[in-house]
N, C-alpha and C positions, 0 to 999 in steps of 0.2 A: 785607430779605433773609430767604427761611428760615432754619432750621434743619434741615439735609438730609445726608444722604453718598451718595454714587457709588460705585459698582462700574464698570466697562467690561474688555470684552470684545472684544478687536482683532483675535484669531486664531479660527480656526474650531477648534480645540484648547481656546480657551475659552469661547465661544457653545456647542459642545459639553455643555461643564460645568455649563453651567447650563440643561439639557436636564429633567430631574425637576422644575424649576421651569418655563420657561415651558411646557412641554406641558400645565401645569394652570390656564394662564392664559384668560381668556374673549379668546382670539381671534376677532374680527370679520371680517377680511379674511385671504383664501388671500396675501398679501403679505406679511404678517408672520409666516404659519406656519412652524416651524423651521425642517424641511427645503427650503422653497420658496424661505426667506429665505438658506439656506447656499448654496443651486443658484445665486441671484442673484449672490452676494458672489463663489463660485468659478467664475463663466464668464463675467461680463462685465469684458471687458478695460480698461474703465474704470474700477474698481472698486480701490482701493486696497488695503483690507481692511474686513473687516466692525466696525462699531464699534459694536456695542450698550451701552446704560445701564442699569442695576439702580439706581434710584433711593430712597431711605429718607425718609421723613419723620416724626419720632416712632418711635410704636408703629405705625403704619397699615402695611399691608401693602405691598410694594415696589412700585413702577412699573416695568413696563421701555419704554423707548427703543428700537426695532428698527429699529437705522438701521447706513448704511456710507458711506465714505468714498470721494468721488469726483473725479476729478480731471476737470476740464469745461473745454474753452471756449465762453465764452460766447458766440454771435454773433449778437446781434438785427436785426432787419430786419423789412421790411414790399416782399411781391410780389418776395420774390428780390435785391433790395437791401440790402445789408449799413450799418451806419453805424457798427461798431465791431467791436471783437474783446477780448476778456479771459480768461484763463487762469487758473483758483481752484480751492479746495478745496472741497468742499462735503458736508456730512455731510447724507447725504438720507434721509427716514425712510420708513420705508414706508406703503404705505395703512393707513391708522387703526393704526399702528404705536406711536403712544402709548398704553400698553394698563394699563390698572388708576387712573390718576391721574382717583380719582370724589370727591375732594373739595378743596376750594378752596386745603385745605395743601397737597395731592402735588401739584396742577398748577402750584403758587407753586414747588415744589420742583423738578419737572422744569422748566420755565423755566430757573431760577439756574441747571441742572446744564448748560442748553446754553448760559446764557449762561460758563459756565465753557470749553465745548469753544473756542467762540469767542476770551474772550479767552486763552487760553491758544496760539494759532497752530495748533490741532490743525487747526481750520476756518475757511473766511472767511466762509461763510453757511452756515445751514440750512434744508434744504429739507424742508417740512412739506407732505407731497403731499396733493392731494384731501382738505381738509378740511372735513368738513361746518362751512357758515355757519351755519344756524342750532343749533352742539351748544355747552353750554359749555365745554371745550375752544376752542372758534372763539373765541369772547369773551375767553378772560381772555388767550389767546396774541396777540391784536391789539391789546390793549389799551394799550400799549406801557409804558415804564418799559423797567429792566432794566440792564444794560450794555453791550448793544450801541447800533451806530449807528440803526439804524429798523427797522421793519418794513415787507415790502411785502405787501398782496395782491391776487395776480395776476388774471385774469379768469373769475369766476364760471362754471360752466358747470354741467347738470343732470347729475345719476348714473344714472342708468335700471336699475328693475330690473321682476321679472316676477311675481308672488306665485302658485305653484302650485295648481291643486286635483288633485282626483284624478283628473283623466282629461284626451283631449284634449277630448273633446264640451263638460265643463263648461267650457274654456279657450274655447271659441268658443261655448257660449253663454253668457259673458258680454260678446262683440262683440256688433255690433249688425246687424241683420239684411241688411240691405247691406256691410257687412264677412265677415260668415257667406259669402253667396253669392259673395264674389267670392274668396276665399278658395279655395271648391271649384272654380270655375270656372276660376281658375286651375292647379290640382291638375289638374285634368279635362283641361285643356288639352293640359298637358306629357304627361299618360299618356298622351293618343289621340296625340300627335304621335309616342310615339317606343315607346309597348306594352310588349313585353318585352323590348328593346331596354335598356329603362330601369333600373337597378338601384340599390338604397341597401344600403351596407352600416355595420353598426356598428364601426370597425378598432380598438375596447378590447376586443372580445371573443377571446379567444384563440383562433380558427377562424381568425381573419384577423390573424394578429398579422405575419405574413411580410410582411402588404401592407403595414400600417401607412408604415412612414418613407418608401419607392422612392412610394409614391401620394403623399404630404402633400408631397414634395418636387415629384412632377411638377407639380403644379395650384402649389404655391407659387409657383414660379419663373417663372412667365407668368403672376400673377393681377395684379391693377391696387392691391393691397394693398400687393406687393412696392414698386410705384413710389412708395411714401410711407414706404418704407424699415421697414416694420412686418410684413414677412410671416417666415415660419419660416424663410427662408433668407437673413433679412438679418442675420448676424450670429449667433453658437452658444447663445442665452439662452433663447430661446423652445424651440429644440428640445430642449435639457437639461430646462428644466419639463417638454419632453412626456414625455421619456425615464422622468427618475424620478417622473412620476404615473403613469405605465403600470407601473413597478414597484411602487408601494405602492397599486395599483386603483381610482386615484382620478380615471384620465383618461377622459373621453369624447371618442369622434369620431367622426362620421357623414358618408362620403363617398358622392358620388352618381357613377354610372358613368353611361355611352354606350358600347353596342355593349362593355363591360367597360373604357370607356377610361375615367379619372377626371375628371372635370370639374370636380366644386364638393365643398367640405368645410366641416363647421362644428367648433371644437373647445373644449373648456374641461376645467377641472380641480375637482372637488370636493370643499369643505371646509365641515363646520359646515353641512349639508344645502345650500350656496349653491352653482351652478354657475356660476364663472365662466371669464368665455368668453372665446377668447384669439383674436388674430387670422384671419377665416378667410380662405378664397379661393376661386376660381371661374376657371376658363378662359376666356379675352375672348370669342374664337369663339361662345362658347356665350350671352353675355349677353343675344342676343336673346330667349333662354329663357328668360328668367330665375332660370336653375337655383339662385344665389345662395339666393335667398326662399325654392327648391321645398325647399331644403335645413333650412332655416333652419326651417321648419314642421314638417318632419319630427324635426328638431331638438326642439322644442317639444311635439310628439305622447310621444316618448321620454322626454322631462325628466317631462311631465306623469304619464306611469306607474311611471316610476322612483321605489320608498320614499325613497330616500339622495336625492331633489332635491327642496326645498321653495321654494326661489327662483331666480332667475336672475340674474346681475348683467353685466348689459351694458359696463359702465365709464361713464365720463363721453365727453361729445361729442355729434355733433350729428344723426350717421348717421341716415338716414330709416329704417333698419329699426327703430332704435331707441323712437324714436318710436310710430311705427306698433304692434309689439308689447308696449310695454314699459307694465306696469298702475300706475306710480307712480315717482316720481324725488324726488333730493333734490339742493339745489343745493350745489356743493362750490366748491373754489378750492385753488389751490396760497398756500399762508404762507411768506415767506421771511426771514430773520432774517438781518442781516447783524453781522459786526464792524464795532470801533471805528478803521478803519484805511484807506491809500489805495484798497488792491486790492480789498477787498469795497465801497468807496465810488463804486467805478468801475462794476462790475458792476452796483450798482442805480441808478446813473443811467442805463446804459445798457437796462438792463428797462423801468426807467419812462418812459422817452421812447419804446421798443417800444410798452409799454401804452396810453401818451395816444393815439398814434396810429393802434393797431389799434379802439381803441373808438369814437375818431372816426370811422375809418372805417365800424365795424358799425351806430354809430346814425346817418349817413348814409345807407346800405345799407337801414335798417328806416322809415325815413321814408320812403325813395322804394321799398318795396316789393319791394327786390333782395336781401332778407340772401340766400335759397335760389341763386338765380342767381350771387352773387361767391362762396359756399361751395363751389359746381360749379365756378366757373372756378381756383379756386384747386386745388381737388383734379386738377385738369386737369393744370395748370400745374406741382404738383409730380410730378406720373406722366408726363409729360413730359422733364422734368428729369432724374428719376432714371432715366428709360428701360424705366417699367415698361409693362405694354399697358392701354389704358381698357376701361371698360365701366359695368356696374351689377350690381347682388347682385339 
């Protein structure tokens, strides 16, 4: 075991307090930034309170922990089929929310400090989100030991992001020349089909600040997003980030109209030149359009001239736009760290029988040539479910 101490922080009264501190910390991810991290703690109704660590090792400079306390249940399945249910605590950290622990002492020392949360009943697992596999971080956290009962980690998936240059021209010519033309071709397409009909506006700019929310809500609430329970109006989290980045001017959104109706939206928030991009949406009616993409480019024209955007960060998943636009990825995975105890022994059995079974299925799926076609039928299947309307971006 280290030698280490802990500080935490359970109220927003003292995440607060130690504001002069981590505001000079090298934050990586808009997840962990203060204010994004407080909007999180105080709107999601899952959300116990926020539990931050200030971690000590030696002389070396503190670690913080930017995590909060979540009450979940668990219910894994596979295609809508449940095999279980469990109900736990879980102290879930934020993306790259482990922030300072750059040497083999502080991350020995942050370890101990959650294996402490743990045994102590504060939590029955923690949830180490989107951890880059190959960071050391990834390694020494997996490596197991410790006090708790095990570690899991969950199914690898890429990060996608966009590396800017200075213009849109350099952004497409570094496609490839049959991407270049179909790109405009498309472009070309949607303008002759619909002229000055057609409009894009930017609604962070304070000309249009009126439309902002009544638009992002209309397009939300019929998008095919919504039906995977992820768009702006499933739930008050997402719209809070919007609210207060549009107060400290840090949000972007580019909606496209019809005839001034709204159609399609792209949005994200900017931190540390990285724009990351938050759920968008698209009106079904319209997906023959593909107004999604038209948006989305336009998106990327904007990002590419804007000083304050050096990168793009897509998030993790498997999205074909993502793909398609995205100049380089890194492969991540959720870490989860369970107690020494029934109920967090229950929950990872029931993940891990989740796991065997969904990977079974994908390297089935990639042998016979179907992973793209079961990822459709599932995106289907949950837009269905949820009763949201299909389409494509």
């Amino acid at each position: 075991m280290s030698t280490y101490t802990t500080d935490v922080a359970s109220t927003e009264a003292q995440v607060e307090s130690w504001r002069s501190w981590w505001e000079l910390l090298p934050i990586g991810d808009v997840d962990a930034e203060l204010d994004y991290f407080l909007t999180v703690a105080g709107t999601d109704t899952s959300v116990v309170s926020p539990y931050a660590l200030r971690v000590r090792a030696g002389d070396l400079p503190p670690a913080l922990v930017a995590a909060r306390l979540v009450d979940e249940r668990f219910r894994p399945g596979v295609a809508g089929a449940r095999f279980g249910s469990v109900r736990a605590r879980a102290l879930v950290v934020a993306f790259d929310g482990v922030v300072g622990a750059e040497t083999p002492e502080l991350r020995a020392a942050v370890t101990d400090a959650l294996d402490d949360v743990l045994a102590s009943g504060t939590a029955d697992l923690v949830v180490l989100q989107k951890v880059a596999t190959d960071s050391p971080w990834f390694t020494h956290v997996t490596a197991g030991g410790g006090r708790r009962r095990g570690t899991l980690v969950r199914a690898v998936q890429p990060r996608w992001f966009t590396d800017l240059p200075d213009s849109w021209e350099q952004l497409l010519a570094a496609r490839s020349s049959k991407s270049r033309r179909q790109i405009r071709y498309d472009d070309n397409k949607l303008r002759r089909a619909y002229g000055d009909r057609l409009t894009l506006r930017p609604l962070h700019d304070p000309e249009h600040a009126e439309r902002l929310l009544p638009d992002l809500r209309t397009v939300a609430a019929v998008s095919y997003q919504r039906g995977l329970g992820v768009s702006l109006v499933d739930g008050p989290v997402q719209e809070a980030l919007l609210t207060r980045a549009q107060e400290r001017g840090r949000l972007r959104v580019w909606m496209l109209y019809i005839d001034d109706a709204p159609v399609a939206f792209w949005w994200g928030i900017v931190h540390g030149g990285v724009l990351t991009i938050g759920s968008p949406g698209f009106v079904p009616e319209h997906a023959k359009d593909r107004v999604g993409y038209y948006t989305l480019r336009r998106m990327l024209e904007a990002a590419a001239d804007d000083p304050h955007i050096t990168r793009i960060d897509y998030g993790p998943g498997d999205a074909d736009y993502k793909q398609r636009f995205a100049s380089s990825s890194v492969p991540v995975a959720d870490v989860l760290l369970f107690a020494r105890r029934p109920r967090p022994g229950a929950v990872r059995a029931l993940l891990w029988a989740e796991d065997r079974i969904l990977r079974a299925g994908r390297a089935a799926a990639e042998r016979g040539g179907r992973a793209a076609e079961l990822r459709r039928w599932w995106r289907a299947r949950m837009v269905a479910t949820r009763g949201g309307g299909p389409g494509a971006a």
